[in-house]
C-alpha positions in Angstrom: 144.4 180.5 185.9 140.9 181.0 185.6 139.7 176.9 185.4 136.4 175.8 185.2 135.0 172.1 185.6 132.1 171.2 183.5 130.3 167.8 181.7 132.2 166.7 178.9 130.5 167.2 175.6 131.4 165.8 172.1 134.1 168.4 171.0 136.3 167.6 174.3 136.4 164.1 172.9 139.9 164.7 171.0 141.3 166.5 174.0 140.3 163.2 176.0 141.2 161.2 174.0 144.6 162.4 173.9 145.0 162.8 177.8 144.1 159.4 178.3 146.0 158.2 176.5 149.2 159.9 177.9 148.4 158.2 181.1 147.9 155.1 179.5 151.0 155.4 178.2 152.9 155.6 181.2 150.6 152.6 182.9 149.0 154.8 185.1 145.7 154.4 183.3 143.4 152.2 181.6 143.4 153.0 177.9 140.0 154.0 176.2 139.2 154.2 172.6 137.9 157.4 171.3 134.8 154.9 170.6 134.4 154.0 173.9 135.3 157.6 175.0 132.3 158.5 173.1 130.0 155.7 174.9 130.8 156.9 178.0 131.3 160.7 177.1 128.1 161.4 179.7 130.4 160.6 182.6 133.0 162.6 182.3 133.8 166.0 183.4 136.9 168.4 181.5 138.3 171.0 183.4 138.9 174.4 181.2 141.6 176.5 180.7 140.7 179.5 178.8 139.3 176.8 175.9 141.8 174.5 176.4 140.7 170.8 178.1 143.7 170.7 180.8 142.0 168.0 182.9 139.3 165.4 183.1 137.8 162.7 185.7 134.6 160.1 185.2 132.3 158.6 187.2 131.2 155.1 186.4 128.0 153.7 188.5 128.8 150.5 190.3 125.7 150.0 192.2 123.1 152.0 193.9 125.5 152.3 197.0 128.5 152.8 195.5 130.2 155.2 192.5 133.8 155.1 190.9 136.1 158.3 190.5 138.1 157.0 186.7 140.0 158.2 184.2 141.6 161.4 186.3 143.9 163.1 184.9 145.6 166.8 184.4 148.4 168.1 181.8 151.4 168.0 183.8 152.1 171.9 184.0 148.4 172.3 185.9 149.7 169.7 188.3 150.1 171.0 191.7 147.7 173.9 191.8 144.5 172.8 193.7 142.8 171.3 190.2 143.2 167.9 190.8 141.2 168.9 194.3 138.3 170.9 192.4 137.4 168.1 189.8 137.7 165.2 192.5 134.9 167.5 194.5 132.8 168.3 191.5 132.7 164.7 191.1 131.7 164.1 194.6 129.0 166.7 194.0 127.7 164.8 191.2 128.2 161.4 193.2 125.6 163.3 195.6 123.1 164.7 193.2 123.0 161.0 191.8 122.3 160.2 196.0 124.9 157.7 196.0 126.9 157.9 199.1 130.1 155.5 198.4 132.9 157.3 196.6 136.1 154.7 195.6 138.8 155.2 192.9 141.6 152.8 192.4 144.7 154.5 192.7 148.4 155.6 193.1 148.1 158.9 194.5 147.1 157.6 198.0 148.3 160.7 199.9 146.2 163.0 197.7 142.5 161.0 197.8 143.5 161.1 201.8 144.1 164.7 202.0 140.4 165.0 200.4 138.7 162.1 203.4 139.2 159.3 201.3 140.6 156.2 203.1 142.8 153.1 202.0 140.2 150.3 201.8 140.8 146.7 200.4 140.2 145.8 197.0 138.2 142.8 197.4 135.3 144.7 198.8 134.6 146.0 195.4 133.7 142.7 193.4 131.6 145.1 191.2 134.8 146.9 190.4 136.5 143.5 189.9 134.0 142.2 187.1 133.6 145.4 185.3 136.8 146.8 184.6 139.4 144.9 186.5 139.3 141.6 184.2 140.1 143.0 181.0 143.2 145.0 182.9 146.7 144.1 181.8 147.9 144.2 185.4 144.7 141.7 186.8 146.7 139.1 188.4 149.2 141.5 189.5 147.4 145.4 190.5 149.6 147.6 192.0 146.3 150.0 192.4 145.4 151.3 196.1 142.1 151.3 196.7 140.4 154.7 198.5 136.6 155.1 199.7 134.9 158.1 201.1 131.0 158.2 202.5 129.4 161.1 201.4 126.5 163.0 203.5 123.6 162.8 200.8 
C-alpha cells in the first residue's frame, strides 16, 4: 500500500462524493452535495491508492484561532492501517502553514483523535461551529458528537 495524501482537485469530486455519502448514510456524517462538494473542493484532501481516492478529510476555517478537521473518512478495507493517522496530520500540517493553532473535529472516534494529542473538550466552546454547520444538522437538538481540540506549535 503505497498511499499518498494530496489537495483534492476537480476529478476526485465523484470519488468524494460517493464516500461522503456512505458515511452520510450510516449518520456518521453530514451529507454534502456534489455542488457544495465542489464549493468547498479547495479544502479537502484525498488520500491515493494507486489512482484510486480511498480516503478524504477537510478543513473548514472557523476563525483566525481556530480550524475544523470535517468530512473524514476512508473505504472500510483501508481502515486500520495508519491512514486515518497520516491525513489527520497532513491536515494539521496544513492547519499550521495556514498559522492557525486550534485544531477541533466533532466526533465519534474519541479514542483515535486522543491517540494523535487531541483532547475531549465541550461543545459550547465552539459557537462558531454551532452557527455554521451545527444548525442545519438533523441531530441539533440532540448531537451525539464528541468534541476533540489539539494546539498546535505554529
Amino acid at each position: 500500500m503505497t498511499v499518498v495524501c494530496r489537495k483534492a482537485t476537480e476529478k476526485d469530486l465523484d470519488a468524494l462524493v460517493t464516500l461522503i455519502q456512505l458515511y452520510a448514510e450510516q449518520g456518521i456524517m453530514l451529507p454534502r452535495s456534489r455542488e457544495a462538494l465542489q464549493r468547498q473542493l479547495d479544502t479537502f484532501i484525498v488520500a491515493e491508492d494507486e489512482g484510486e481516492i480511498v480516503g478524504c478529510g477537510s478543513l473548514m476555517k472557523l476563525g483566525d484561532d481556530l480550524i475544523e478537521i470535517r468530512s473524514l473518512g476512508l473505504l472500510n478495507k483501508y481502515r486500520g492501517k495508519g491512514l486515518g493517522r497520516q491525513i489527520v496530520e497532513f491536515l494539521i500540517e496544513q492547519a499550521r502553514q495556514m498559522k492557525v493553532p486550534k485544531v477541533m473535529a466533532l466526533t465519534y472516534q474519541v479514542a483515535f483523535f486522543e491517540r494523535l494529542g487531541f483532547t475531549v473538550v465541550p461543545k459550547e466552546i465552539f459557537p462558531e461551529k454551532v452557527w455554521k454547520d451545527c444548525i442545519f444538522c438533523k441531530k441539533q437538538h440532540c448531537c451525539d458528537e464528541i468534541a476533540v481540540m489539539k494546539r498546535i506549535d505554529l
